[in-house]
N, C-alpha and C positions, 0 to 999 in steps of 0.2 A: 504493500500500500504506500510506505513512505515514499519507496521509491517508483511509484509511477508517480504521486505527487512531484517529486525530485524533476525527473522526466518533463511533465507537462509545463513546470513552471521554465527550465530550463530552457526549452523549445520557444516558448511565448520569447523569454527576453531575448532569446538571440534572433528570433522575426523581428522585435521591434529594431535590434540592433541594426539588421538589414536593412530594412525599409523605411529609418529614418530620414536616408540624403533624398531631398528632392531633385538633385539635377543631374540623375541617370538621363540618360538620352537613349533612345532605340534608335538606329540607324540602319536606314535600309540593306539589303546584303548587295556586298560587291566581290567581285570574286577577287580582284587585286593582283592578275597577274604583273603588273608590270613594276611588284614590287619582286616577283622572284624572277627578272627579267635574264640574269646572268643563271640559270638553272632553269632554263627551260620553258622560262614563265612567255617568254614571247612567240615560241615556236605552239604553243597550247595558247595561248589567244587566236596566234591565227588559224589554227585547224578547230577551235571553235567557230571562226567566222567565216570558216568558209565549210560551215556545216559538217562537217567530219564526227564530232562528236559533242555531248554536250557540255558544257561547263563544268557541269561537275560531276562528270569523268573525266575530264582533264584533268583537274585541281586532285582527282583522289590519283591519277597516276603521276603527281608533281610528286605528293608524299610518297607513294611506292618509290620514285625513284630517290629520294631523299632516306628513306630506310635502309634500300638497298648502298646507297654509297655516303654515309653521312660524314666520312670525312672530306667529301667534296664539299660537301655543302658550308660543316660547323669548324673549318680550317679558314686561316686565314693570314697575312703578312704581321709581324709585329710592327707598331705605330714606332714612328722615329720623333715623335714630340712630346715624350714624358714633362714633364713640369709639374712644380707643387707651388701653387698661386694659395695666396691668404684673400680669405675674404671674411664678412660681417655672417654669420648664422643667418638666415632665413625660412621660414615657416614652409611654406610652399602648401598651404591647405588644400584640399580638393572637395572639400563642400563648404555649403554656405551657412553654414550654423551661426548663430551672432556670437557665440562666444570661442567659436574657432577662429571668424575673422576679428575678432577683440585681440585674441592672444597674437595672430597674426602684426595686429597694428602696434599692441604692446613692443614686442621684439624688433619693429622698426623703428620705434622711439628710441628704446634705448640705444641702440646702437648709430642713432641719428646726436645721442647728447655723450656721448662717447661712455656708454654704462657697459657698452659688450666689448669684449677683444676680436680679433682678426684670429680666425682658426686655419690649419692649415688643408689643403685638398687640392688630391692628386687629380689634372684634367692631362688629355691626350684626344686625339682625334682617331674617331671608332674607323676600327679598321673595315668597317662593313657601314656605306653612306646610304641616306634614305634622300626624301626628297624633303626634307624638316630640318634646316641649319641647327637649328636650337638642340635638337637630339642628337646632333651626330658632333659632339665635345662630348666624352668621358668624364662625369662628375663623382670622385669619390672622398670623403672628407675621413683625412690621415690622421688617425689615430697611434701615434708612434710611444710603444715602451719603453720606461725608460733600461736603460742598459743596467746589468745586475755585476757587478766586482766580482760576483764568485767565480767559482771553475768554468773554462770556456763551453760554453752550449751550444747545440745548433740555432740557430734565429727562427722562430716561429709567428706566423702571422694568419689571422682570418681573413675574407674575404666574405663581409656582411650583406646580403640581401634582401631586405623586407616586402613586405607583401604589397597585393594590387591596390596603387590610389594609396600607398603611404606617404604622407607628408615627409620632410626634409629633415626631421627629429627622431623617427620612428629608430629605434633599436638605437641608440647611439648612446641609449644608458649600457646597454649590453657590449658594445665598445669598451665602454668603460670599465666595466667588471672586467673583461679579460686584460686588460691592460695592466691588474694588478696583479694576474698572474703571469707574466712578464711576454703576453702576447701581443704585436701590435696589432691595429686591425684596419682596412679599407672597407669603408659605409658606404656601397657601390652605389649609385642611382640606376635605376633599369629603364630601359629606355621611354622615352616619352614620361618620366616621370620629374618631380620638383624643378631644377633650373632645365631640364631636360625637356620639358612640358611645352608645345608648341603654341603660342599666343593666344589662339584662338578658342583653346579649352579651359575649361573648369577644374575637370578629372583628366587623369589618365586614359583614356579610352582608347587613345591608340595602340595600346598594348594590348587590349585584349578585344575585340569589335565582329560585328559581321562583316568588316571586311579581309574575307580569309587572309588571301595573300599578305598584308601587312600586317596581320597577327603571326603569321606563322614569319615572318622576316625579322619582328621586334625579338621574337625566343631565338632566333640565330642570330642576332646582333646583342642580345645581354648575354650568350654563351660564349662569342666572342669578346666581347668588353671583359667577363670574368678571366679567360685565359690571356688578354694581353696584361690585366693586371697583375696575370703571374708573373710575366715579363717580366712587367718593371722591380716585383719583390723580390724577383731573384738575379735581377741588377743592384740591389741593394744587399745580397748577403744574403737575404731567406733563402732558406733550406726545408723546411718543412713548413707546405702551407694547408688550410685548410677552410674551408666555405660553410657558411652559414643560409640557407635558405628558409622564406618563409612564404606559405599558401605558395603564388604567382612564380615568386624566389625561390623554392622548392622545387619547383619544375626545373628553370633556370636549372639551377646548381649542377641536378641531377643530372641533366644531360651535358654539362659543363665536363664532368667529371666522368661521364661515361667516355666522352671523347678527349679526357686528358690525367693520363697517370699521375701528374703531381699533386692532387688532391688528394692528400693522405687521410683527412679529417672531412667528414661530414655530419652535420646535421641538419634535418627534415622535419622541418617546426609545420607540419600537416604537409601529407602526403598523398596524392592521387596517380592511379596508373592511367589513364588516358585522358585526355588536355579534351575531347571533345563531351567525355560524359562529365565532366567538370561545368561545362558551358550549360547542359543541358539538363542538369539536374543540380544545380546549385543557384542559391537565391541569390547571390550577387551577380550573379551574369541574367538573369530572368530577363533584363530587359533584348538580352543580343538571342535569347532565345527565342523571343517573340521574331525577331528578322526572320531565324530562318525558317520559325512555324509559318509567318505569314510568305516565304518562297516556296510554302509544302515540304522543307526537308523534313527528314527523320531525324532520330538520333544515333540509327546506323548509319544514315547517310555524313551525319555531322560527324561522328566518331572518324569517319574513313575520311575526311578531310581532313583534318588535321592529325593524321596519324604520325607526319613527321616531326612533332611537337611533344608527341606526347613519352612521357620515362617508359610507359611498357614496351614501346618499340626496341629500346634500347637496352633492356633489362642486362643481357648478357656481357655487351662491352661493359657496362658498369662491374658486371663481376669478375671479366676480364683485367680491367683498367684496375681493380682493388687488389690484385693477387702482390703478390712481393717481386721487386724488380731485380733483387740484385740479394745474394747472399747474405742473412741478416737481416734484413729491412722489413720489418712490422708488414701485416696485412691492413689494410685500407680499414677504418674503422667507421664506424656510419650508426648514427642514431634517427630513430623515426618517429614524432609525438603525433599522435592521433587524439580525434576526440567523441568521444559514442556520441556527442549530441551536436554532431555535424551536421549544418546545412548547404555548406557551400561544396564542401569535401565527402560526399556521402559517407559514411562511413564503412561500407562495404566495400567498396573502390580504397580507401585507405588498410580494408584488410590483405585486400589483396597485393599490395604492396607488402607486407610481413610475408604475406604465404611465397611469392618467388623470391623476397631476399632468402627464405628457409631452403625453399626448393633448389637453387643454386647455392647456396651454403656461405651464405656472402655475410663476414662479420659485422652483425647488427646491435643495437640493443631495442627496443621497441616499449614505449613510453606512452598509459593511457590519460589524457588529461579528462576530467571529474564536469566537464565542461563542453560546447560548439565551438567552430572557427571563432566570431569576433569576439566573443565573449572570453577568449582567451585573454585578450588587453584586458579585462576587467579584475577588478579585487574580488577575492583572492586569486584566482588562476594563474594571473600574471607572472605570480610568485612563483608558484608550483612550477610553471612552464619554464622560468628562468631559473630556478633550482636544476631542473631536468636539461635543458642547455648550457649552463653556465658547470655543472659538475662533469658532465657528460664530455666537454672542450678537453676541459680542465685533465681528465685523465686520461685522456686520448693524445693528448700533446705529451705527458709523463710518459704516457709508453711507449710513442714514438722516441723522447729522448734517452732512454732505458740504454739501447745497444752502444750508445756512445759515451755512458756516462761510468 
């Protein structure tokens, strides 16, 4: 009894969580080839136009071939313009709450009457260009440890990812927490998101939208941005790095790391295996569901669009890319938090993410939170959540440094 009470109330708050921003937008479906113009996107525009096949048989054999070869696709040049620019903190809210945009204006006073300092943040120019100046600069705010006297260690660093439509503050307490366990960290911006956000929007929506092709172009442009910032942390010395992802950033990471062995560390602060039943059975995307309910899609049809997006395609490089690379060298360690009163992240689809890390034996730990997606930010869960990541870093980096110490 208590806990179907438990259950119902739980459900209620994270609807209302959902459904408080008014300026979701639905936007008609577009298929976007000629954001995957260099993969194919233009040769499937035109044998759509010239009736060959239809749209979306195209777009689902863009992703077949994006499965089939994804180091064509999520490979890419390292940027030649690293730089660490200081700038004033900025909000970068994406709804219009009064007291979001209050706190917003707050933090531009103060740092208008000189009450804030200039923090430091890694930009570079993404090695993967859209057609949006504003998102293609690299914003990530350098969280540098300070150096420890003891016996020499390898240098350790995160690579921070939060979730869809976070503001420009989001996780940068959790920066901070590992900073004291002498790890630095990069607060990545994902594309189209805070200084990334192109003028014309509210939200992020270019990251996630019915228009396929530039959804599935911003997930290979933030899985690129992840691995040039391994670049530059291992122009500076890091040796063991390790990625934080969250919901949106969880996908990210995931296939970040399936396509790139230096991700020794992972964790999956909510976890989904296919990017399109995410869209389609989760209440923050409702509005881009309606697109493609009002084009007659399915949700198999959605799922097979976006297959080259999503972590189950890639399950295996993931378990590949976590094996040990060299005599000695730890196995890939990876944590996954779920939530039973998931609405965005069904929870079933988050099961299933346990069952193939099991199924291929890939070292996990798996982490239930007491709680839904948003309501994760909320008291208490927060806590809980950031215990379960903040401990979970914490001995994942001690174990990595074990063989050397």
């Amino acid at each position: 009894m208590v806990s179907k009470l438990y259950g119902k109330w739980m459900v209620a708050w994270e609807t209302a969580l959902t459904t408080r921003d008014s300026n979701r937008v639905e936007r008609p479906l577009e298929w976007g080839f000629d954001h995957l113009a260099d993969f194919g996107g233009i040769q499937a525009a035109s044998a759509v136009e010239r009736g060959e096949r239809s749209a979306l048989d195209a777009m689902i054999a863009l992703n077949d071939r994006i499965v089939a070869h994804p180091h064509r696709f999520f490979d890419y040049t390292t940027p030649n313009d690293f730089r660490i620019e200081h700038h004033f903190p900025e909000l970068y809210p994406t709804n219009v709450r009064p007291e979001t945009l209050q706190q917003e204006r707050e933090w531009k006073r103060q740092a208008e009457v000189g009450e804030l300092r200039k923090v430091p943040f890694l930009r570079f120019t993404s090695a993967l260009q859209t057609p949006y100046p504003e998102n293609d600069t690299v914003n990530a705010r350098w969280y540098e440890a300070a150096a420890k006297p003891s016996a020499p260690a390898p240098r350790q660093a995160m690579i921070v990812m939060p979730q869809w439509n976070a503001d420009a503050f989001s996780h940068n307490a959790l920066c901070e927490i590992f900073n004291r366990f002498g790890i630095s960290c990069l607060r990545l911006s994902k594309p189209y998101h805070d200084v990334r956000r192109p003028a014309e929007l509210e939200r992020s929506d270019y990251a996630v939208s019915a228009n396929v092709g530039r959804t599935i172009a911003a997930c290979r442009q933030a899985v690129i941005d992840i691995r040039s910032s391994m670049d530059w942390l291992q122009s500076q010395g890091y040796t063991q790095i390790g990625v934080l992802g969250t919901s949106l950033g969880s996908a990210y990471a995931f296939i970040a790391a399936a396509m790139d062995p230096r991700l020794r560390v992972c964790a999956f602060n909510h976890a989904s295996t296919q990017f399109g039943d995410v869209v389609w059975t989760g209440q923050s995307t409702r509005h881009v569901k309606a697109a493609f309910e009002h084009a007659s899609l399915t949700q198999d049809q959605v799922r097979a669009m976006f297959a080259g997006v999503s972590p189950m395609s890639f399950m295996q490089q993931f378990a590949s890319t976590g094996e040990s690379r060299f005599p000695g060298d730890p196995r890939r360690k990876s944590l996954v938090v779920y939530a039973p009163y998931d609405l965005t992240f069904v929870l079933k689809y988050s099961l299933e993410v346990l069952h193939n890390f099991r199924s291929l034996g890939i070292d996990f730990v798996g982490k239930k939170l007491p709680c839904g997606h948003y309501t994760t930010g909320e008291s208490p869960y927060k806590f809980i959540d950031g215990w379960y990541l903040g401990s979970f870093i914490y001995n994942a980096f001690k174990h990595l440094r074990s063989p050397l110490t």
